[in-house]
C-alpha positions in Angstrom: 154.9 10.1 73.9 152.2 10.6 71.4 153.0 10.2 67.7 150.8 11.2 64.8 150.7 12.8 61.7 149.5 16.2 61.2 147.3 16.6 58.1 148.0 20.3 56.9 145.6 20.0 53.8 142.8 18.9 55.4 140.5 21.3 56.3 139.9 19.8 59.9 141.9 22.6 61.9 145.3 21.8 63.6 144.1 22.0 67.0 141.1 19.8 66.6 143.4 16.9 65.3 145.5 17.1 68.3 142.9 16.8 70.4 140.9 14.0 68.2 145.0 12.5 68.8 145.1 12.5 72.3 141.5 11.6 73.1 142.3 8.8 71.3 145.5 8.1 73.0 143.5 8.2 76.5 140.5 5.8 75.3 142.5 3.0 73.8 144.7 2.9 76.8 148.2 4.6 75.6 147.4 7.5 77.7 145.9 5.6 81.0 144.6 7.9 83.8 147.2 9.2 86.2 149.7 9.7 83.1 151.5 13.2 82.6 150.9 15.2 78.7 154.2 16.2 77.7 153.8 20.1 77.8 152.6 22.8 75.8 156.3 23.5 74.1 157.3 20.1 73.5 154.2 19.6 72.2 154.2 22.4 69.5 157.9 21.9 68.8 157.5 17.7 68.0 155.1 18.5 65.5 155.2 21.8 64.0 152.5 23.6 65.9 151.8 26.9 67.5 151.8 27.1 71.1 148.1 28.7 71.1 147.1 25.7 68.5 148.2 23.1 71.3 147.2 24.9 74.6 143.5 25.0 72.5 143.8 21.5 72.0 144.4 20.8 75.4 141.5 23.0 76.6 139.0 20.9 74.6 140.0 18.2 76.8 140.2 19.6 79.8 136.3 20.8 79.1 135.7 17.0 77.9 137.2 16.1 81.6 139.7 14.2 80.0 142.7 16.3 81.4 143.5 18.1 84.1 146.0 20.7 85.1 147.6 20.8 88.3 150.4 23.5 89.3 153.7 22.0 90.1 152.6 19.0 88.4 151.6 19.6 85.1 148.8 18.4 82.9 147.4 14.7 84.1 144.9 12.5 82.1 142.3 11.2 84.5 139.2 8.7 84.7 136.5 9.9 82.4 133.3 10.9 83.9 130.3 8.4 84.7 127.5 9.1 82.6 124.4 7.8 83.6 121.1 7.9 81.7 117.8 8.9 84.3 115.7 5.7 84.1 115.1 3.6 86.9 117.9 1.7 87.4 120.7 1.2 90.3 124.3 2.3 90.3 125.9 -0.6 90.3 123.9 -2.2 87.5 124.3 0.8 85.5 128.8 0.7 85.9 128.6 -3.1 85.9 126.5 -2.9 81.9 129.3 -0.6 81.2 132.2 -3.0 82.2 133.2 0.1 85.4 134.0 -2.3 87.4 131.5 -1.5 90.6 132.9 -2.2 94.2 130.9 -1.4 97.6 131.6 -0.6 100.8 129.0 -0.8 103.4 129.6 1.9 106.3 126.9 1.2 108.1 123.7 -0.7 108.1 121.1 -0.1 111.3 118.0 -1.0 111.9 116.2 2.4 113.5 113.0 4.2 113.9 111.3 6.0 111.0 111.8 9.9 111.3 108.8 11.8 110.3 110.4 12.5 106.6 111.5 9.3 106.1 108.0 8.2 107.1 106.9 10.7 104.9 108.7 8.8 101.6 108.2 5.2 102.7 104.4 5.6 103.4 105.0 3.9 106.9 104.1 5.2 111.1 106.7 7.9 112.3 108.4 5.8 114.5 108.1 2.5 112.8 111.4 0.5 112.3 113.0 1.0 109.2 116.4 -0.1 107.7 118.9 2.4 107.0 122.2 1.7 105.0 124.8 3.8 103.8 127.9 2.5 101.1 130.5 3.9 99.2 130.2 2.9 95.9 133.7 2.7 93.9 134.1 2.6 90.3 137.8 0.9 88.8 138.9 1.4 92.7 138.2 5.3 92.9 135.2 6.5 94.8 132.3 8.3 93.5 129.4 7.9 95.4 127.8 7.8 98.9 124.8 6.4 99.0 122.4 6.3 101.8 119.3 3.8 101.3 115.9 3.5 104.1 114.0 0.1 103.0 110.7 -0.7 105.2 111.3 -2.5 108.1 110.2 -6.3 106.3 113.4 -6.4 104.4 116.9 -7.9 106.1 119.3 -7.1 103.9 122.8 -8.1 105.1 126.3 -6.3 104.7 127.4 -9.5 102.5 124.6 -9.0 100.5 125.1 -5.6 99.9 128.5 -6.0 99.5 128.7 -8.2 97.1 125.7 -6.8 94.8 123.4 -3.8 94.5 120.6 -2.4 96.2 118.4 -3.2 93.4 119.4 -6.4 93.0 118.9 -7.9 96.4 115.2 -6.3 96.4 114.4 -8.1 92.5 115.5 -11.4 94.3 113.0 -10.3 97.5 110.5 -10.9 94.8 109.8 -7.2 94.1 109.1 -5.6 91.1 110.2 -2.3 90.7 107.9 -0.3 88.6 108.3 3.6 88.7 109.8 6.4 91.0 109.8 10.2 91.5 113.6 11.5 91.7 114.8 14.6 91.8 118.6 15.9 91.2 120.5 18.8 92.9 124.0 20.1 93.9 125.7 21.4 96.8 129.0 21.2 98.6 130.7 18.6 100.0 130.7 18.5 103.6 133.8 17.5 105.2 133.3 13.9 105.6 131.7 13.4 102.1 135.2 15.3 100.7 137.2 12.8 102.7 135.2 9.5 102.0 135.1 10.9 98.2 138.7 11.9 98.3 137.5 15.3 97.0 138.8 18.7 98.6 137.2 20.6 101.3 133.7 21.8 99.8 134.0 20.5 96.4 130.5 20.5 94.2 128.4 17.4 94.2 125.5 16.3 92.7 122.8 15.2 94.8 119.9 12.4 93.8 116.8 11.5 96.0 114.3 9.0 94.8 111.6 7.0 96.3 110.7 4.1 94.4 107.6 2.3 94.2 107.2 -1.5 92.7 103.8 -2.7 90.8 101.5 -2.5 93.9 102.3 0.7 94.2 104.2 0.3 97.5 107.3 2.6 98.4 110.3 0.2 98.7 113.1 2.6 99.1 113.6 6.0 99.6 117.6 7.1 99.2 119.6 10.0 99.2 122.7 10.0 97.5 125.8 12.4 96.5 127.9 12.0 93.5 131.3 13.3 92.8 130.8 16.2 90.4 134.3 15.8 88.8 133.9 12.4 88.1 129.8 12.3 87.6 126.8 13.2 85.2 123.2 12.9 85.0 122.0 12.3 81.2 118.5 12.4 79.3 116.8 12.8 76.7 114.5 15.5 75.7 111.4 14.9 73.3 109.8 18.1 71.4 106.2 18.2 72.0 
């Protein structure tokens, strides 16, 4: 049950401090994800509102993917999304700096030859062994990514190793340096055992990522292909004005 005061002379409108009310409610832990919002009526009637005022007040949470409404249910408060700035970093660095509590799963990890795209990214022979691994990555115990990673046959990365750290990580303490890579970023739909791994319904939007990554000599040291949960994901940068 959410209580605050409604300020009627100030000129922030109603609607906006209900929401400011409830987004705060959800960041500081009151409201933890999973929890139901009272409804629309009870709402209005425990603190003097309209019923437009509150359902407007909900909506600018709902677009802040704060809230969600589900029939028969009612309307939930659930994770926030994953922003993620586009620099050349790994996932699990990037939830761990923000205190998301990464976990990994390895699903498979193979040893297998090069196909001629693959060969293609990593600068190596069609044909030449590679090592191919793919993980779910969780964040606070929900999943949100599959990630699917081809090294150069040199590296022996095991599960263990990729279980208990990143990608990235295990390649820094190979001794490489990882100095710039070309990435670009898509969407499509999940396919059916992306939905299920991702605990997403059938054909849900996800974002897509594949980068190749290059250290100081210039080398490609990983080429990966990865989808993202689109409900629970975003991609963020920053434009510069020429």
């Amino acid at each position: 049950m959410l209580t605050f005061d409604i300020d009627r002379s100030s000129p922030t409108p109603l609607y906006f401090q209900l929401a400011q009310a409830i987004e705060g409610a959800i960041t500081g832990g009151a409201l933890p994800a999973g929890s139901r919002l009272e409804n629309e009526v009870l709402l209005a009637q425990r603190y003097g509102l309209s019923r437009p005022t509150v359902r407007r007040a909900v909506q600018e949470l709902v677009d802040k993917g704060l809230l969600v409404r589900k029939r028969g249910v009612g309307t939930q408060v659930i994770q926030p999304h994953v922003r993620r700035s586009v620099e050349l970093t790994s996932l699990y660095d990037d939830l761990s700096r923000a205190g998301d509590a990464p976990t990994t799963e390895v699903l498979s990890l193979d040893r297998v030859p090069a196909p001629a795209d693959v060969a293609k990214e990593l600068d190596v022979t069609e044909g030449d062994e590679i090592v191919v691994v793919r993980r779910l990555r969780r964040s606070h115990g929900e999943p949100l990514a599959l990630l699917t990673n081809h090294l150069p046959g040199r590296f022996e990365p095991t599960v263990e190793q990729l279980t208990e750290r990143g990608l990235y990580q295990y390649l820094r303490a190979q001794g490489v340096h990882l100095r710039v890579a070309h990435q670009r970023i898509g969407a499509r739909l999940a396919r059916a055992e992306e939905a299920r791994l991702l605990d997403e319904p059938p054909r849900s939007a996800l974002l897509t990522m594949q980068r190749t990554a290059f250290d100081d000599q210039g080398g490609a040291v990983e080429y990966g292909r990865h989808v993202y949960r689109a409900s629970r994901y975003d991609f963020e940068t920053t434009l510069v004005g020429r």
